[in-house]
C-alpha positions as MATLAB code, in Angstrom:
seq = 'XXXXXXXXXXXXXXXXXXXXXXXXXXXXXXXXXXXXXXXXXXXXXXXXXXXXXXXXXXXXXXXXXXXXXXXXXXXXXXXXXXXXXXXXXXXXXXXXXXXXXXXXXXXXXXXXXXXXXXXXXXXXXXXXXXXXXXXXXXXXXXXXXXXXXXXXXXXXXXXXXXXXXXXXXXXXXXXXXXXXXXXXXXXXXXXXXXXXXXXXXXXXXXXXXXXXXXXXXXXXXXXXXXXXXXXXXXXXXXXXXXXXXXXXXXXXXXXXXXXXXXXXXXXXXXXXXXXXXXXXXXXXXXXXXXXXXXXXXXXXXXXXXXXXXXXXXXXXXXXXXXXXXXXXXXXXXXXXXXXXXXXXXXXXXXXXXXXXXXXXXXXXXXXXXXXXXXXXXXXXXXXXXXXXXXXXXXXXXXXXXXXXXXXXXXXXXXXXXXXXXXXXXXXXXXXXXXXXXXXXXXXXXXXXXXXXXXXXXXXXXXXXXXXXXXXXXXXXXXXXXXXXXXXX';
ca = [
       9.232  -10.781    1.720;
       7.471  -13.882    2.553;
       4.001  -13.755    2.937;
       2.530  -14.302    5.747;
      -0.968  -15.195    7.644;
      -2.232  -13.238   10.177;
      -3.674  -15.719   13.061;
      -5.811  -13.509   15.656;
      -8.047  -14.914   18.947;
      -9.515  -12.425   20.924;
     -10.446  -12.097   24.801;
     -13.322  -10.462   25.589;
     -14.011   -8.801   29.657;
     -17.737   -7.951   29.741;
     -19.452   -6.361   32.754;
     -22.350   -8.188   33.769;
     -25.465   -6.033   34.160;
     -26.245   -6.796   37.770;
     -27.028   -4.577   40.510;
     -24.222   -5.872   42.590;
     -21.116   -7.529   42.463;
     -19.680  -10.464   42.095;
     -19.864  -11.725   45.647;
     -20.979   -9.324   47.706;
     -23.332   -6.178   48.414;
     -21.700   -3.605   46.999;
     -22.696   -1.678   44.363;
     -21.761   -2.618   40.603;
     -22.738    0.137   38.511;
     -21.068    2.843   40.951;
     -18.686    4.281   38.036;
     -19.088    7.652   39.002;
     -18.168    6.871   42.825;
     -15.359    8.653   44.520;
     -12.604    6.794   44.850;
     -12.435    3.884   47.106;
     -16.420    4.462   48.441;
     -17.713    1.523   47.092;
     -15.852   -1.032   48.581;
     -16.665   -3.850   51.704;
     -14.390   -6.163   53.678;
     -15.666   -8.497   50.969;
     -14.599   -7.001   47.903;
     -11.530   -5.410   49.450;
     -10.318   -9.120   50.954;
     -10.510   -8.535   54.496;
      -9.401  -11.915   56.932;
     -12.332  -13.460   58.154;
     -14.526  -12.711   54.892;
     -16.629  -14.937   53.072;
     -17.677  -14.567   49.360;
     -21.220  -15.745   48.211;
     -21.944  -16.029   44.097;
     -24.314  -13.439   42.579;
     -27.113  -15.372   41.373;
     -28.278  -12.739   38.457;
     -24.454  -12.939   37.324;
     -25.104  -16.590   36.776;
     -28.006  -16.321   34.979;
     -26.788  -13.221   32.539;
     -23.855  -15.663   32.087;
     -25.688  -18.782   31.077;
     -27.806  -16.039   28.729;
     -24.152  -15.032   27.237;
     -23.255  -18.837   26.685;
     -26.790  -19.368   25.004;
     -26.539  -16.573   22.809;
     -22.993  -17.933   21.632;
     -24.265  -20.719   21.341;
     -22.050  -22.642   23.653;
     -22.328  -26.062   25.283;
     -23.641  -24.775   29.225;
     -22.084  -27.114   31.580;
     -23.908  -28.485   34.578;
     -21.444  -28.200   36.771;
     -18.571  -25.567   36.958;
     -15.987  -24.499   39.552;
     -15.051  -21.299   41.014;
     -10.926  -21.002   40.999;
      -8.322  -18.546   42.306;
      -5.954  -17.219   40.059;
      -3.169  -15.600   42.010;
      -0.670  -12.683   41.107;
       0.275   -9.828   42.638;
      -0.737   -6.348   41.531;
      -1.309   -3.296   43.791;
      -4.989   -3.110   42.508;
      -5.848   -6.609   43.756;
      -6.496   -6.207   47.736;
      -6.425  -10.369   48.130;
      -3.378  -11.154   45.401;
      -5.960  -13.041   43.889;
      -8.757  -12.854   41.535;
     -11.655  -15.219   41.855;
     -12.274  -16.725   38.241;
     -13.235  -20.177   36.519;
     -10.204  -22.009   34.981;
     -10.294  -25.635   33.998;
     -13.767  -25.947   34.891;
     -15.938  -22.935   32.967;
     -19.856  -22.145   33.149;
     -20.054  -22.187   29.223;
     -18.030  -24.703   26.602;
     -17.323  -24.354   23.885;
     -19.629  -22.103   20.955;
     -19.025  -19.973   17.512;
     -20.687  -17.245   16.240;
     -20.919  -16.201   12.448;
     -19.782  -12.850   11.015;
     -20.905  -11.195    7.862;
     -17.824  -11.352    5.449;
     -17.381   -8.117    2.865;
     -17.361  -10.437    0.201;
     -21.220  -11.090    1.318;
     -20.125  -14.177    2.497;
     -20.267  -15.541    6.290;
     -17.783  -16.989    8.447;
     -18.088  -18.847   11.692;
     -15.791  -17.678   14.559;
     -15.407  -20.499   17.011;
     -15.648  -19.055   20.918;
     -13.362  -21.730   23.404;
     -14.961  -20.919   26.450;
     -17.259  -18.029   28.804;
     -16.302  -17.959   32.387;
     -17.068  -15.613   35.133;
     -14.968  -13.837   37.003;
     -14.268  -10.818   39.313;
     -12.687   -7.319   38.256;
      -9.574   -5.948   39.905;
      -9.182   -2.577   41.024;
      -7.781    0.387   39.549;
      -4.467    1.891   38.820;
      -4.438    5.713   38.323;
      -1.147    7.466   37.259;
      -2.681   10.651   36.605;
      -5.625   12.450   37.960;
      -6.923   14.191   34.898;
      -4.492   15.955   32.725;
      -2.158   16.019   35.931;
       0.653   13.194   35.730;
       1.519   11.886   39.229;
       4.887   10.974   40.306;
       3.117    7.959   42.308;
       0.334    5.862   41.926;
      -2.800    5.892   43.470;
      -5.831    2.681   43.532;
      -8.872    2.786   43.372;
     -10.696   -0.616   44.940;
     -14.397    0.851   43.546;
     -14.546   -1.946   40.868;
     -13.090   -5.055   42.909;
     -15.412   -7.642   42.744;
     -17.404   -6.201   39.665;
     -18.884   -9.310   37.843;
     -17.746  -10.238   34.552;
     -17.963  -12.694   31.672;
     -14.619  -13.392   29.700;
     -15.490  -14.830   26.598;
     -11.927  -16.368   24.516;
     -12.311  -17.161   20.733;
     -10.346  -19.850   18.944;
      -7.419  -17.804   16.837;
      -9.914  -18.393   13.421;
      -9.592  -14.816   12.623;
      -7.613  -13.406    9.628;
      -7.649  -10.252    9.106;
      -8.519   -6.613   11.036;
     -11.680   -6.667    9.510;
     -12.827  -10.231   10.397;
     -12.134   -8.866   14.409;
     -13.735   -5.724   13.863;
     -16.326   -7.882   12.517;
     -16.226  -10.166   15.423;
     -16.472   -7.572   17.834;
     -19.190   -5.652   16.166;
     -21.642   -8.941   16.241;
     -20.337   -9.720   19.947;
     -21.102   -5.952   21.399;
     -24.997   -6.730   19.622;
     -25.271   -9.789   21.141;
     -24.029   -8.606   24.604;
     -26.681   -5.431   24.114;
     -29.464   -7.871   22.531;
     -29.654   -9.989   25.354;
     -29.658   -7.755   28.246;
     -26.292   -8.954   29.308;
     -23.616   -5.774   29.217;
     -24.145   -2.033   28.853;
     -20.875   -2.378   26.135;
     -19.887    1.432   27.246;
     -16.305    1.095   26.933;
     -15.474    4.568   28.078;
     -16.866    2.918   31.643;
     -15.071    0.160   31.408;
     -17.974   -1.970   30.367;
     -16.513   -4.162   27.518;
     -12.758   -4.433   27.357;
     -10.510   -6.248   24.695;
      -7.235   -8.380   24.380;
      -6.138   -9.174   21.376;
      -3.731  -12.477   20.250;
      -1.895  -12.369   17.259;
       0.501  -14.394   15.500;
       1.881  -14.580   12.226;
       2.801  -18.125    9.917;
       4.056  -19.012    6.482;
       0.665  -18.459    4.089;
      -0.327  -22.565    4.112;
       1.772  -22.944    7.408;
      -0.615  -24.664    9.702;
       1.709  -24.594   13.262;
       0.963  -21.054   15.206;
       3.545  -18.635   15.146;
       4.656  -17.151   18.765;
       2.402  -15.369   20.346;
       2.051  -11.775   21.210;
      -0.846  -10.474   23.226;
      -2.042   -6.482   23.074;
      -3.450   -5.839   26.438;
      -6.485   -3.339   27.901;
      -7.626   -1.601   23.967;
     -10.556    0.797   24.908;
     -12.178    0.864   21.059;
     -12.622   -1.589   18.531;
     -11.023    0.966   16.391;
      -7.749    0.693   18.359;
      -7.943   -3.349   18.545;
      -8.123   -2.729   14.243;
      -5.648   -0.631   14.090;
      -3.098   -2.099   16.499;
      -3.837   -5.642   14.502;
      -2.741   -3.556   11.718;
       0.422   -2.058   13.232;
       1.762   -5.660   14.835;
       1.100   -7.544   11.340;
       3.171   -4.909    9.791;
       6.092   -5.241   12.596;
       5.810   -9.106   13.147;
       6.135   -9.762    9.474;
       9.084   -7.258    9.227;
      11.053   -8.975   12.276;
      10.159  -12.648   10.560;
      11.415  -11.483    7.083;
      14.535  -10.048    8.726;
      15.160  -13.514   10.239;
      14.175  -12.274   13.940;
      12.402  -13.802   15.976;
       8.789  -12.497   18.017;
       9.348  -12.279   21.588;
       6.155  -13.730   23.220;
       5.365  -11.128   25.582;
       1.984   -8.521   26.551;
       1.994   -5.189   24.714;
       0.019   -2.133   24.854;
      -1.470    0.042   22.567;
       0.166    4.085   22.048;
      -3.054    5.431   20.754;
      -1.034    8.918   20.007;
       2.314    7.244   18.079;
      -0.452    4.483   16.843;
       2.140    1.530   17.911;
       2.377   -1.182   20.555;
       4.828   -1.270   23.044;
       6.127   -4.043   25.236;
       4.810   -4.248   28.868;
       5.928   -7.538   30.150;
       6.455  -10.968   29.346;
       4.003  -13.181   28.521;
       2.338  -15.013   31.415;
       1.476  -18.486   30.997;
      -1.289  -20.500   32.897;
       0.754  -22.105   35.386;
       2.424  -18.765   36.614;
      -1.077  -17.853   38.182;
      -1.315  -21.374   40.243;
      -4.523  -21.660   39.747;
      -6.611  -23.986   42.283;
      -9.983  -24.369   43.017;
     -11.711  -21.342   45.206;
     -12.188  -22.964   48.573;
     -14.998  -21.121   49.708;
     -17.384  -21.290   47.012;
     -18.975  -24.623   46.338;
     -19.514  -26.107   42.435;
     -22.024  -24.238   40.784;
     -24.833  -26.312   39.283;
     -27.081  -25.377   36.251;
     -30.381  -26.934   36.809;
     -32.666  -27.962   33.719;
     -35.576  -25.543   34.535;
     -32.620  -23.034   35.173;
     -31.242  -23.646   32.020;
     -34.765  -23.171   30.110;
     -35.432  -19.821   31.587;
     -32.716  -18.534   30.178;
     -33.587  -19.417   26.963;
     -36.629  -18.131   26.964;
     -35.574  -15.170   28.380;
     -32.962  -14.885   25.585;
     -35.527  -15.090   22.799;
     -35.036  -14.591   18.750;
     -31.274  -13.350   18.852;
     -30.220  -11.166   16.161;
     -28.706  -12.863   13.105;
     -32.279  -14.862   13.196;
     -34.219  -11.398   13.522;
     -31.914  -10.125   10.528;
     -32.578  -13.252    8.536;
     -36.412  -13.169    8.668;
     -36.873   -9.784    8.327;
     -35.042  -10.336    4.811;
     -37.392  -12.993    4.006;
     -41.028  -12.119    5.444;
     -40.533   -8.260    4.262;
     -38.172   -8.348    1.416;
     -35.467   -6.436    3.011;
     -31.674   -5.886    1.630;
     -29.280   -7.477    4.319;
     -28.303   -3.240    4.270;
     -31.879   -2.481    5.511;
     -32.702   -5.585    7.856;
     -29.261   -4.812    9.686;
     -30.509   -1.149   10.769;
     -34.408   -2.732   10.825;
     -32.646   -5.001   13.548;
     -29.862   -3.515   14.823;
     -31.034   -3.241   18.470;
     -33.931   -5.528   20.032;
     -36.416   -2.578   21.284;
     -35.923   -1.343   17.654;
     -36.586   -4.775   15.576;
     -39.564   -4.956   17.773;
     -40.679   -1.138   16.818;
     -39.578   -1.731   13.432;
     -41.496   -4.980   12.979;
     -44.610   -3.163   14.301;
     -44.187   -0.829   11.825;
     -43.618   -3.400    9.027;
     -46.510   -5.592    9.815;
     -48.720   -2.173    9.703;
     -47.213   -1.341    6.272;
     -48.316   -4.782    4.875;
     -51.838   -4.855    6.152;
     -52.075   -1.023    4.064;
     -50.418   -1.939    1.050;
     -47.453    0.220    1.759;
     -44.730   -2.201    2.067;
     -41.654   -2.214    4.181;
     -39.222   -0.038    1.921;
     -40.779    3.617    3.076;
     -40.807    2.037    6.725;
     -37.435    1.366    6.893;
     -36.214    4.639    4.909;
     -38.123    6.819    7.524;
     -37.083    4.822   10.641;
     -32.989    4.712    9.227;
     -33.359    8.032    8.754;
     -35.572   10.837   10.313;
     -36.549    8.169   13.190;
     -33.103    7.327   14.873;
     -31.675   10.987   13.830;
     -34.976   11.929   16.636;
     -33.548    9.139   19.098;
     -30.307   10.490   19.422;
     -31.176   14.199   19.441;
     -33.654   13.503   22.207;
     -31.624   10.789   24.187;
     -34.317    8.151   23.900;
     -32.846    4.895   25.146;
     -33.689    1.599   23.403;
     -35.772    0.711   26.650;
     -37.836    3.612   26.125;
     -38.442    3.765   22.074;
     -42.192    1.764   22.889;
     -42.827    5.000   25.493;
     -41.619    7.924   24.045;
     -40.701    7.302   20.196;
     -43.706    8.154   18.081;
     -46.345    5.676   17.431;
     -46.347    3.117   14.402;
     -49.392    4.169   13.234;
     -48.336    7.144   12.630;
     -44.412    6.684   11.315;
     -46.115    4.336    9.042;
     -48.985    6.778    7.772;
     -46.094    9.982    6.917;
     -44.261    6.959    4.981;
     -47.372    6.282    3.403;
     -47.550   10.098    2.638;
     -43.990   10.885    0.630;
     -44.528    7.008   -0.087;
     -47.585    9.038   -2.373;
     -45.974   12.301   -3.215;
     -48.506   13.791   -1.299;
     -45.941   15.401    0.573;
     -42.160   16.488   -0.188;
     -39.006   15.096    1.350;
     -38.242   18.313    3.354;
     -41.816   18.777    4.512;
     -41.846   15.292    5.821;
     -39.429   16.184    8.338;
     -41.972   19.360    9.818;
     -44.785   16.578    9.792;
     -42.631   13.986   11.403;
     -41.809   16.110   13.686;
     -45.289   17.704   14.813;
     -46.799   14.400   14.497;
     -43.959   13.153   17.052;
     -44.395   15.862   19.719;
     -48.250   16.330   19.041;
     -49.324   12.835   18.770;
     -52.032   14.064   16.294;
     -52.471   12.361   12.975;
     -49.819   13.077   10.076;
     -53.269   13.614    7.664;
     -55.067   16.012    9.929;
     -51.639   18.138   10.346;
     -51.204   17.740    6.907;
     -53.820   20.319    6.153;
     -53.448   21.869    9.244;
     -49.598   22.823    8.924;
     -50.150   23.450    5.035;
     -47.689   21.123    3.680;
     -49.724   19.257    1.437;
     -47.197   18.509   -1.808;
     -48.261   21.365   -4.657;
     -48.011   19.686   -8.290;
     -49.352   22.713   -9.828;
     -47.399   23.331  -13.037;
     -49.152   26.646  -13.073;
     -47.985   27.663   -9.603;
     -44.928   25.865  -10.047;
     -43.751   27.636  -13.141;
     -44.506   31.090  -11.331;
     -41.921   30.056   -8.446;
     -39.990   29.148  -11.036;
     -39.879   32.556  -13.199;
     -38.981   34.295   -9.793;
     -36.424   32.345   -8.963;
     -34.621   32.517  -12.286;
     -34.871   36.103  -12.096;
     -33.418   36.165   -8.423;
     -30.491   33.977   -9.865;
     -29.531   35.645  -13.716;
     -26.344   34.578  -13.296;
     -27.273   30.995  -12.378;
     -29.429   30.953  -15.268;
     -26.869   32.121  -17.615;
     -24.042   29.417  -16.632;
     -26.779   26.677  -17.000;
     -27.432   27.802  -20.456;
     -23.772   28.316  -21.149;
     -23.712   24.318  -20.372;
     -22.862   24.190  -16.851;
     -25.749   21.535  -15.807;
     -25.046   22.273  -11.679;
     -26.025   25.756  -11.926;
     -29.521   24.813  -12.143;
     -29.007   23.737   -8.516;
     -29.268   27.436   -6.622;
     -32.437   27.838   -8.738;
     -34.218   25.161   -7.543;
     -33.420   25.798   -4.362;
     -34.883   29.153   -4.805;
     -37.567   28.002   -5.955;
     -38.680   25.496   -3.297;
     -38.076   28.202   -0.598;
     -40.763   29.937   -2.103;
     -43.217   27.217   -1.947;
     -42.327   26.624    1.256;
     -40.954   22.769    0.691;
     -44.058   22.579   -0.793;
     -42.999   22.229   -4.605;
     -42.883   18.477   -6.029;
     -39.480   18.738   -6.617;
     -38.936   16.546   -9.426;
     -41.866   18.748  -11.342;
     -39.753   21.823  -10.140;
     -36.498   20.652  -11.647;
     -37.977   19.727  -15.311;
     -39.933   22.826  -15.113;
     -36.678   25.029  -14.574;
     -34.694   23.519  -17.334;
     -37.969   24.130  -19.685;
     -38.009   27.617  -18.861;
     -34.147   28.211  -18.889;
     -33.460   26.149  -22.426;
];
């Protein structure tokens, strides 16, 4: 079989994080509406009706252009891009064509190879959702369809990369750096079970050193980025199986079979000029002023990679810990607060980060703290940093840290004073340790007598015998060397 290059661009629909839509009144973040409640003569193309540009879409747009770091033109233009589908009231969607708000940009991904690479982005427009087709209400298939006009008019950035992608991994890796950026900046809530973030991919496959693009096949509507890996995955497999058979790839749409994990055709490609675009009559040219353009970088701030970069180099981070240190903004900023306080004590950042990676985002999620709300409700610095400083010390064990880091969270009170208070002060007693010890080798015999028999894991129940005893208490590497004394 020949071997062939995968050549993949991808087309990204964001939702704009605005409190209305696109050009109207209506609500935008009405996902849980009933049907068809959320809709105006606006949104829902009514004769007569006038559409006026959301001005916060514009600005989270030029902040999504910034952060990809794309050329922001001055002047753009509003165009209609007509087809017909039962879920768009006007037969046309109000988009950006020849004429976009952002040029073109790149952003780098993190190769596995530790390397980077630098994904080139053609273009960011904004644009207007369409409606909703619904061919089953629940587990209920319908012999009809129904629409839902709740998310005409929604407000959204599309955001098309060049086809420099390889591989599945390089657009999983793609995607994962996009959905941060989209999140770091305030732009898009990225829920994809809401229909937040939405992906198309393009693929084509060429002769390995071929440099003219294969045909093109586009996978339409993928609600993960695991199925936009794995149906890359399936269509490299079936376009390189048609080429080596001498067949050639019909350029048309496909979708993705989640349950038979293959893509099937939907339609023939369409091609620019089939949606006769023309500029939107009603709208006038939108203009980016310079003191327009400057508050949105300001507003954009240190973006991610940059974050990542200098935490590496101003706390001696592995890329590993700097990417959870910094893998949401409210969280760099906690975790740099943190960091700075280890420094001034002597800790260092290591103990930090192992704390916050670990007990600290395990407490997010169990207590549904958003990112907004880490500063409010998470525990303070002071004292994350002062129970690192703790098992940082062996003054305290592993397990125990957990009870203190959790008082200390819903208390508030220092991790020292609970220390003594809660008892959990680390005990390094060999004396008291080997007395735990004895009992526990005399609750386990049989333990004891497949360690000595040369069975090294059996020494595992004891321990854990043992430290149940002390409470957690027990320095556990003290515990384990004075087991095997007593057992050999």
């Amino acid at each position: 079989m020949p071997d062939f290059e995968p050549v993949i661009g991808l087309e990204i629909h964001a939702q704009l994080k605005t409190e209305t839509k696109m050009f109207c009144r209506c609500r935008a973040g009405a996902f849980d509406a009933p049907a068809n409640t959320n809709i105006c003569p606006v949104c829902t193309g009514q004769p007569g009706t006038l559409p006026a540009a959301n001005e916060r879409a514009v600005e989270l747009g030029i902040r999504t252009g910034l952060a990809l770091n794309c050329l922001i033109n001055e002047v753009s233009v509003f165009a209609r891009k007509n087809y017909f589908y039962p879920d768009l009231p006007k037969s046309y969607q109000i988009s950006q064509y020849d004429k976009p708000l952002c040029g073109p940009g790149f952003i780098e991904i993190d190769l596995k190879d530790g390397g980077a690479k630098r994904i080139r982005v053609t273009r960011a427009h904004l644009e207007e959702d369409a409606g909703k087709s619904l061919h089953a209400l629940g587990s209920e298939e319908l012999d009809h369809t129904l629409v839902d006009f709740n998310r005409c008019g929604i407000p959204l950035i599309e955001i098309v990369s060049e086809p420099d992608m390889n591989s599945p991994e390089e657009a999983y890796a793609y995607l994962t750096e996009l959905k941060q950026l989209l999140e770091w900046t305030g732009v898009c809530g990225c829920d994809m079970e809401k229909g937040e973030l939405r992906c198309d991919v393009n693929i084509s496959l060429r002769p390995r050193g071929e440099t003219k693009l294969g045909r093109k096949v586009e996978i339409k509507n993928l609600n993960s980025f695991k199925a936009a890996k794995d149906s890359i995955v399936y269509e490299i497999s079936r376009q390189a199986g048609a080429l080596a058979r001498g067949e050639t790839i019909a350029q048309d749409t496909r979708l993705w079979d989640e349950k038979a994990q293959r893509t099937e055709p939907m339609r023939s490609k369409e091609m620019a000029h089939d949606y006769r675009y023309f500029p939107e009559p009603d709208l006038p040219p939108l203009r980016v002023t310079a003191g327009r353009l400057e508050a949105a970088k300001k507003e954009a701030g240190e973006l991610p990679r940059a974050v990542r970069a200098r935490f590496q180099r101003d706390f001696a981070l592995s890329a590993y810990d700097a990417g959870v240190a910094a893998s949401g903004r409210e969280l760099a900023a906690y975790s740099e607060a943190c960091m700075r306080l280890a420094a001034d004590s002597g800790l260092g950042a290591k103990p930090v980060i192992n704390l916050i990676g670990g007990e600290f985002l395990a407490r997010l999620n169990e207590r549904k703290i958003a990112p907004p709300d880490i500063a409010a409700k998470a525990i303070s610095p002071a004292a994350l940093v002062k129970t690192a400083a703790l098992v940082s010390a062996g003054k305290i064990s592993a397990s125990a840290a957990k009870t203190l880091f959790t008082k200390a969270w819903d208390t508030g009170k220092d991790p020292e004073a609970l220390l003594n208070e809660l008892g959990l002060a680390q005990v390094s007693d060999s004396a008291q340790i080997e007395t735990w010890a004895k009992e526990a080798i005399a609750a386990h015999p049989k333990a004891a007598e497949d360690f000595r028999a040369g069975n090294e894991k059996a020494i595992g129940p004891i321990v854990g015998v043992l430290m149940k005893k002390s409470k957690g208490r027990a320095n556990p590497q003290l515990a384990g060397e004075i087991v095997k004394k007593l057992l050999l």
